[in-house]
C-alpha positions as CSV (number, residue, x, y, z in Angstrom):
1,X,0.0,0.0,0.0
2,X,1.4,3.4,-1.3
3,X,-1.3,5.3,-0.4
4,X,-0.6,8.4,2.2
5,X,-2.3,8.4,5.6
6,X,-3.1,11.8,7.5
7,X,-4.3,11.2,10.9
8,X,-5.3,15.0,12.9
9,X,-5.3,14.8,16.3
10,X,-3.4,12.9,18.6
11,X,-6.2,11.9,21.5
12,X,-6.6,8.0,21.9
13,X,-8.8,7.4,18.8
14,X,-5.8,8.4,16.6
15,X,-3.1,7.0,18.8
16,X,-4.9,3.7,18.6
17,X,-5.5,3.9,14.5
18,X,-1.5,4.7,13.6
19,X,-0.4,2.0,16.3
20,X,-3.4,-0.9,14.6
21,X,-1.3,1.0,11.2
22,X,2.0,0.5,12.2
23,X,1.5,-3.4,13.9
24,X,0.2,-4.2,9.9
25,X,2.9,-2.4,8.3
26,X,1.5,0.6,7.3
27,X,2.4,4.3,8.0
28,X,1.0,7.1,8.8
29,X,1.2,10.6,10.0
30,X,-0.6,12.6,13.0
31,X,-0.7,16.1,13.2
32,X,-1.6,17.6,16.6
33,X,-2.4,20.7,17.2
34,X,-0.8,20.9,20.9
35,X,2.9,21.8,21.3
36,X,4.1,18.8,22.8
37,X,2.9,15.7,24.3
38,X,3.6,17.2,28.4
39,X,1.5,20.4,26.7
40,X,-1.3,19.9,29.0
41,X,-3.1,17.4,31.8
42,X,-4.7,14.7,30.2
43,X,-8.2,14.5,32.1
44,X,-8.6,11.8,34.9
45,X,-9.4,8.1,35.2
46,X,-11.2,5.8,32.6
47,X,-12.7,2.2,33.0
48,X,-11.7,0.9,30.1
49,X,-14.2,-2.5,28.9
50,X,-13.2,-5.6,27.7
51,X,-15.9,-5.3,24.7
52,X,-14.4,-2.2,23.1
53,X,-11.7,-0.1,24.8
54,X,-9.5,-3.7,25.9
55,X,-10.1,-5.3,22.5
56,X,-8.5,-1.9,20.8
57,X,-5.7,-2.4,22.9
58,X,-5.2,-6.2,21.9
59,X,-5.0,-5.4,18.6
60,X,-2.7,-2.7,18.7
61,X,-0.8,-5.4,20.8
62,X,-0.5,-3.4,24.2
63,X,-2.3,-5.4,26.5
64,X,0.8,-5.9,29.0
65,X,1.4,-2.7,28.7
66,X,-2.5,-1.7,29.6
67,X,-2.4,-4.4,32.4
68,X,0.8,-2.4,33.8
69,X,-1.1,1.1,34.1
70,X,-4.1,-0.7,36.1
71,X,-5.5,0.9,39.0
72,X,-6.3,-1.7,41.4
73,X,-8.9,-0.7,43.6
74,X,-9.9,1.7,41.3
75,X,-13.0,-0.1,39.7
76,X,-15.0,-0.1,43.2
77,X,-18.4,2.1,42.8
78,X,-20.6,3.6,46.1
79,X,-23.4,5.6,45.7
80,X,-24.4,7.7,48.5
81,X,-27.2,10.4,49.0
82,X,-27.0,13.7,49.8
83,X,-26.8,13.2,53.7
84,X,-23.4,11.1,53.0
85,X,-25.3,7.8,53.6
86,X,-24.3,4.9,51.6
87,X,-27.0,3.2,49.7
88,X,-24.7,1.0,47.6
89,X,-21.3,0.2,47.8
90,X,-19.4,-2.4,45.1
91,X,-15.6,-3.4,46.0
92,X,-13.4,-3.8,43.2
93,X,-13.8,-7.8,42.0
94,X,-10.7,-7.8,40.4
95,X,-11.9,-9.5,37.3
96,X,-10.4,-7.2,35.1
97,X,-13.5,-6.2,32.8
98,X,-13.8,-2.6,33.4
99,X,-10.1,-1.8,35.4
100,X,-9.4,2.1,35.8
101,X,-6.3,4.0,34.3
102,X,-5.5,7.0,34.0
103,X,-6.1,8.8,30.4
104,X,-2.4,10.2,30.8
105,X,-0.5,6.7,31.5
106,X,-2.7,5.4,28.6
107,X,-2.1,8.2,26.1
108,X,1.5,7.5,26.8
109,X,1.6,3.6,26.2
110,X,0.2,5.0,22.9
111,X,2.7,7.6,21.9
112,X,5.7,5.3,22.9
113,X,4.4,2.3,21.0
114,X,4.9,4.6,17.7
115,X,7.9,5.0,15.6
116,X,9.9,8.1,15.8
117,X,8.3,10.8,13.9
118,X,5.4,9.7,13.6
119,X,3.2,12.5,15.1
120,X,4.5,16.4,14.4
121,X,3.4,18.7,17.6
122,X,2.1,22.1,17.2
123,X,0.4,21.7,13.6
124,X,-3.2,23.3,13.9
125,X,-5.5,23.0,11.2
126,X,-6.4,26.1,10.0
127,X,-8.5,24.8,7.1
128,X,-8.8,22.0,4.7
129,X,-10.2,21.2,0.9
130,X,-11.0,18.4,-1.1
131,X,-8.5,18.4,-4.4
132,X,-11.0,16.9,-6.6
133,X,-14.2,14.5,-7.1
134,X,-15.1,11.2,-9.0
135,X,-16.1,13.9,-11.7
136,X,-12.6,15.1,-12.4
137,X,-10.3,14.4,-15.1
138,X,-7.3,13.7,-13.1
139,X,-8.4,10.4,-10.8
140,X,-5.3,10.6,-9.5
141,X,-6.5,13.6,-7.3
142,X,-9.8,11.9,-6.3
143,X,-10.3,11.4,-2.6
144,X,-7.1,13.7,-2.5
145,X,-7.0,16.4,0.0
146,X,-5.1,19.5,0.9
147,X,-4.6,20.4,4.9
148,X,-3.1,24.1,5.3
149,X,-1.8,24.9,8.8
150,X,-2.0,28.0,10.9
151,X,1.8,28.4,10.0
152,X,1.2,28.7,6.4
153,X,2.4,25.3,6.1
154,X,0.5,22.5,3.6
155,X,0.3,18.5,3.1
156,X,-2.0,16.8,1.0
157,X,-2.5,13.2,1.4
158,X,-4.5,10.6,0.0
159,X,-6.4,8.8,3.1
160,X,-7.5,12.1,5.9
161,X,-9.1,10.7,9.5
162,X,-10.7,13.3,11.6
163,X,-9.9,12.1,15.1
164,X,-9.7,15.8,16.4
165,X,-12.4,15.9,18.5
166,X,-15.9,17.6,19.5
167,X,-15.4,21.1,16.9
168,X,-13.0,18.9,14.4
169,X,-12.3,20.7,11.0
170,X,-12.5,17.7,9.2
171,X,-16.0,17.2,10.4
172,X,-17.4,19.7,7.7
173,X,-15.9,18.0,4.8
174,X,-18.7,15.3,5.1
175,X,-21.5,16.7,7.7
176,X,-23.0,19.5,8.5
177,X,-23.8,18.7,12.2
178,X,-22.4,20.9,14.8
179,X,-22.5,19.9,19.1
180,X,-25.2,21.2,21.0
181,X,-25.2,21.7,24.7
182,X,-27.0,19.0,26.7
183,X,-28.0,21.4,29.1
184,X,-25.4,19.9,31.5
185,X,-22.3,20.9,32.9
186,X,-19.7,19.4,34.9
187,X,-17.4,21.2,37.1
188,X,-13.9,19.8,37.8
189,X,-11.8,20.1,40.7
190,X,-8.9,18.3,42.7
191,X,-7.9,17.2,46.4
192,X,-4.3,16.3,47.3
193,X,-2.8,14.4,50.4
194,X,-6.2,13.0,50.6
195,X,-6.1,10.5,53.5
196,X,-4.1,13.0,55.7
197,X,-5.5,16.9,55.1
198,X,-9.1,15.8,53.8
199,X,-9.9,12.6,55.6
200,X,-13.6,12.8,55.8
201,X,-14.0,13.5,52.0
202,X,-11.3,10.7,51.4
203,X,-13.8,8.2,53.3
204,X,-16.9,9.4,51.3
205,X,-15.2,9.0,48.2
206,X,-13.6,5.6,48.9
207,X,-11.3,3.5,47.1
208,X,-12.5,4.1,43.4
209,X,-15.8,6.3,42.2
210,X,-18.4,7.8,44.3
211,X,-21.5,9.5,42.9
212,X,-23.3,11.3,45.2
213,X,-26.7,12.7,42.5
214,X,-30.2,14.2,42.6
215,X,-32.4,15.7,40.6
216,X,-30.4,18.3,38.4
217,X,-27.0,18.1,40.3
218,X,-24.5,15.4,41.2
219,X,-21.3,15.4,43.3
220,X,-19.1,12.8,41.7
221,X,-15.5,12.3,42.4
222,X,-12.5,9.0,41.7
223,X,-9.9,8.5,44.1
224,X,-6.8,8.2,41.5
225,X,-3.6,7.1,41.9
226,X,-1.0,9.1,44.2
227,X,-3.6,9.7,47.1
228,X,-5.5,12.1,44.6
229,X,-9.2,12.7,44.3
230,X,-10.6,14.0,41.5
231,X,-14.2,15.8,41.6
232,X,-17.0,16.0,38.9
233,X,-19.7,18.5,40.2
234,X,-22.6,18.2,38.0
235,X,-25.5,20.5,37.3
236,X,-28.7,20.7,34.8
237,X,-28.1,24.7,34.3
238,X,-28.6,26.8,31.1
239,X,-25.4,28.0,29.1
240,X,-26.3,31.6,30.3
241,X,-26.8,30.3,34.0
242,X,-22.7,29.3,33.8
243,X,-21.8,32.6,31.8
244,X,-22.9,34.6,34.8
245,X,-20.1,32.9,36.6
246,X,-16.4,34.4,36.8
247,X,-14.8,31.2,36.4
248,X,-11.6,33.4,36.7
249,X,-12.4,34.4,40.2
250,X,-11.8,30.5,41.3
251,X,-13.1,31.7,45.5
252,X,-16.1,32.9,44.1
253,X,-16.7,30.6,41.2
254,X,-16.3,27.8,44.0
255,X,-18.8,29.7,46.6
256,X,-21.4,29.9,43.7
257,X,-21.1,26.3,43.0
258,X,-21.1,25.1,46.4
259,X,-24.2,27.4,47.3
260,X,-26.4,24.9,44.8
261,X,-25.8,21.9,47.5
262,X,-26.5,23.7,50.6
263,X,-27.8,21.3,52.8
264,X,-25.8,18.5,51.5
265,X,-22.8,16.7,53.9
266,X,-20.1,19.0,54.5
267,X,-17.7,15.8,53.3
268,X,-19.8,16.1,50.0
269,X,-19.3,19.5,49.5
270,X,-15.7,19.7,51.2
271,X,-15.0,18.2,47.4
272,X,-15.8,21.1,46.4
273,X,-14.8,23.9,48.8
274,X,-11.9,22.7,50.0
275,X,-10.8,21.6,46.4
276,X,-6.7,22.7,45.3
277,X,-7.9,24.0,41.9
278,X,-9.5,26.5,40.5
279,X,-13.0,24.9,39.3
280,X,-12.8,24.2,35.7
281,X,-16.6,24.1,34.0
282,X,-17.0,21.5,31.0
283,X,-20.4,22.1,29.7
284,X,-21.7,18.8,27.6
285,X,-22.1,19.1,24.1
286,X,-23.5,16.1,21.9
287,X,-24.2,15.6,18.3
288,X,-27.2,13.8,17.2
289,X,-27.7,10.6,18.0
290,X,-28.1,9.0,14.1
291,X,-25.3,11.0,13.3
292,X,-23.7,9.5,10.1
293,X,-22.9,10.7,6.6
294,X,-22.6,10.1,2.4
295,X,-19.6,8.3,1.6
296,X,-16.7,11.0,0.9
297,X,-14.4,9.4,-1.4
298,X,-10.9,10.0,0.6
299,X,-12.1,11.3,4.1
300,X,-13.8,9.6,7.5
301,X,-13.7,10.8,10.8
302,X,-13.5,8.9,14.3
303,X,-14.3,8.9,18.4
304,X,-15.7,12.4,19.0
305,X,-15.8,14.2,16.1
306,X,-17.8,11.0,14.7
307,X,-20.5,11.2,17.5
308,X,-19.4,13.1,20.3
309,X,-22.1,12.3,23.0
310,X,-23.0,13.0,27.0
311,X,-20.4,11.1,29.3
312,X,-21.5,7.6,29.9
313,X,-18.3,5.7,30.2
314,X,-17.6,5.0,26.7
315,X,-16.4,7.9,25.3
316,X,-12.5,6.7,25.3
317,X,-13.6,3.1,24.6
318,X,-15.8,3.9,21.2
319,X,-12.6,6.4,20.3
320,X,-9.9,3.4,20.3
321,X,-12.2,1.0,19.3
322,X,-13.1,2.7,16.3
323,X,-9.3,3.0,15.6
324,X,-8.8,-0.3,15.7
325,X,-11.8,-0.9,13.6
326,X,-10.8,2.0,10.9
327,X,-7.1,0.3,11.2
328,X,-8.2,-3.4,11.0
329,X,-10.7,-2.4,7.5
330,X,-7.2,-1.1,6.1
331,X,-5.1,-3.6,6.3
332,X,-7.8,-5.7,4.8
333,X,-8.3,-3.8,2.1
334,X,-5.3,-2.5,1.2
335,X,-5.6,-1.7,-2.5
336,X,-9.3,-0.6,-1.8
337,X,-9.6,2.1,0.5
338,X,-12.9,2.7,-0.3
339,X,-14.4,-0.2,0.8
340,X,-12.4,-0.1,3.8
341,X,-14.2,3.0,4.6
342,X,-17.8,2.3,3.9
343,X,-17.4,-1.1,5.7
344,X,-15.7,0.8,9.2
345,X,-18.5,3.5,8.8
346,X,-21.5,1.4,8.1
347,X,-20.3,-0.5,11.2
348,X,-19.2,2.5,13.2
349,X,-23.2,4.4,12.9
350,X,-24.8,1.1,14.4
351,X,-22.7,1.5,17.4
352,X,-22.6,4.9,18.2
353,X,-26.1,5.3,17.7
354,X,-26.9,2.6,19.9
355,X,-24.0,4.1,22.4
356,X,-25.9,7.7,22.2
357,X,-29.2,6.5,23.0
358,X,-27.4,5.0,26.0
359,X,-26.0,8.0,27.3
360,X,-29.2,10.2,27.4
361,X,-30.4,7.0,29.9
362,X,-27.5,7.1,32.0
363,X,-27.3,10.9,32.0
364,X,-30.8,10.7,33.9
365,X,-30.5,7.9,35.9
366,X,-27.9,10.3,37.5
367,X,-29.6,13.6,37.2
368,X,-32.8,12.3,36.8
369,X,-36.4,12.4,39.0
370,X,-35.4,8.9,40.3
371,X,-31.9,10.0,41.3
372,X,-30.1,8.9,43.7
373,X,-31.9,5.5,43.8
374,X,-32.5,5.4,39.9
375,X,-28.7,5.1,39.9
376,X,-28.8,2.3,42.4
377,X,-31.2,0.5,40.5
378,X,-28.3,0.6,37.3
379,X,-25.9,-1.0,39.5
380,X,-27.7,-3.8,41.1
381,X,-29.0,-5.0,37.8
382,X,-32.7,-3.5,38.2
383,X,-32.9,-0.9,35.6
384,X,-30.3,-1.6,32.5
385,X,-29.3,0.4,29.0
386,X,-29.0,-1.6,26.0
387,X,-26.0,-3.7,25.2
């Protein structure tokens, strides 16, 4: 296969593709459009399946590696109410199906598995165009396209994945859908030294995830590795509600927040008043559930800019395993990347539809009228999402 591959966006959908690549013998190239891999924080624990997110990993032939970065512990799940009192509380069963990492120590099991070169830092897409159509005279430019860079800087390759995220700018070349606010936000914050200077949180939170929800708010939080715990606030609120917040002012932004679960346990909301950083809001933006497209001779997209969706655990998972997937179709079909294509995104829609339907179910058993015990109900088996 001669064909050139142009990967943007170095998150763990595109890691995962140019690894699956690379373990078949084929290159490829990623362009990030962060500075360096250390650039930034790289979010906080996943639980990554053995359907999706620990098959990706087989086949791009890092499951030692994976098993290495475990959390153990981490998988254990309580849910409490608002008054601290445990309704539910799983230990860890140390079968291995749904083990906790953290997205940082997986990213980089990723990057080091590649060859040298493989991913250039600090190339943002400024814009892209197609460099010609089944309608052309010149076939050799069909599927052909032509990224320019916010240096000034071109490529053009012959095979372009969109694995850059919620507002990709590949996304355009083949839909016209654009995120919408759910309606939901989630507010992040951190506690260090947890077991010595914040011991009562530390024994709400226990050894893995605690969710702590209501109607229209949540206290969430994962004890990580390193004695950390890392806090989710969640709250149904309009987009105009969180602009009248100076998220700047971190003592005030955190006062504000906190004044939305007065009443709760002060080792609930110790999470989030005594927390180390400033808050950091992440409002939730899906696209539609169906989202899917025409076939675009040349171009397919992957993880969130494919169907970005509320959080529901299987964000990360979908974005590898669609790597692998995309990955897997090419090697198969080496001299036909077109087929490869239409068979990885005729397979891809099913799933993430199915996936998105799934999050709008888990976003209310959390938030919802039934919550806390609607979340409860999840756990123990007596109320279910599709599978």
């Amino acid at each position: 296969m001669s064909n050139s591959i142009t990967i943007i966006g170095a998150g763990l959908g595109g890691l995962t593709l140019a690894r699956v690549l690379h373990v078949h013998g084929i290159p490829s190239k990623i362009y990030e459009a962060e500075p360096s891999a250390e650039a930034r924080t790289q979010g906080g624990q996943l639980d990554i399946h053995e359907h999706n997110g620990q098959a990706a990993l087989d086949a791009a032939g890092l499951i030692d590696e994976f098993r290495a970065i475990i959390h153990e512990g981490g998988a254990a799940s309580r849910v409490l109410d608002q008054h601290a009192a445990v309704l539910l509380d799983e230990p860890d069963d140390g079968t291995g199906a749904r083990p906790e990492v953290l997205r940082g120590d997986l990213r980089r099991i990723l990057l080091e598995s590649l060859p040298d070169g493989t991913i250039e830092w600090g190339r943002k897409v400024d814009s892209v165009r197609s460099l010609g159509s089944r309608n052309t005279a010149d076939e050799r430019a069909d599927g052909r396209h032509e990224l320019t860079f916010a240096d000034g800087s071109t490529v053009t390759t012959d095979l372009l994945v969109g694995a850059d995220g919620a507002w990709s700018k590949i996304r355009p070349l083949l839909s016209d859908a654009k995120p919408e606010y759910v309606g939901t936000t989630f507010i992040e914050t951190y506690l260090y030294d947890v077991d010595e200077k914040h011991s009562a949180a530390a024994e709400a939170v226990g050894g893995g995830a605690m969710y702590a929800p209501a109607p229209g708010k949540a206290i969430a939080a994962h004890r990580e590795a390193g004695d950390i715990v890392h806090t989710y606030v969640q709250l149904n609120r309009t987009a105009e509600w969180f602009a009248g917040i100076d998220f700047t002012d971190a003592a005030a932004a955190t006062a504000r927040v906190a004044a939305e679960f007065d009443g709760w346990a002060t080792e609930l909301t110790a999470l989030i008043t005594d927390g180390e950083t400033a808050p950091i809001p992440r409002a939730i933006h899906a696209l539609p559930d169906e989202h899917r497209w025409d076939r675009v001779p040349g171009v397919t997209l992957l993880g969130d800019a494919a169907h970005l969706m509320a959080p529901s655990g299987e964000g990360a998972n979908l974005a590898m395993f669609d790597g692998a997937e995309l990955g897997r179709a090419i090697a198969a079909h080496p001299d036909d990347i077109e087929a490869a294509l239409s068979g990885y995104e005729e397979a891809m829609f099913v799933r993430s539809a199915s996936e998105a339907a799934d999050s709008h179910v888990i976003l209310d058993l959390c938030l919802g009228e039934g919550a806390p015990y609607s979340l409860v109900d999840f756990f123990t088996g007596a109320a279910s999402v599709s599978r």
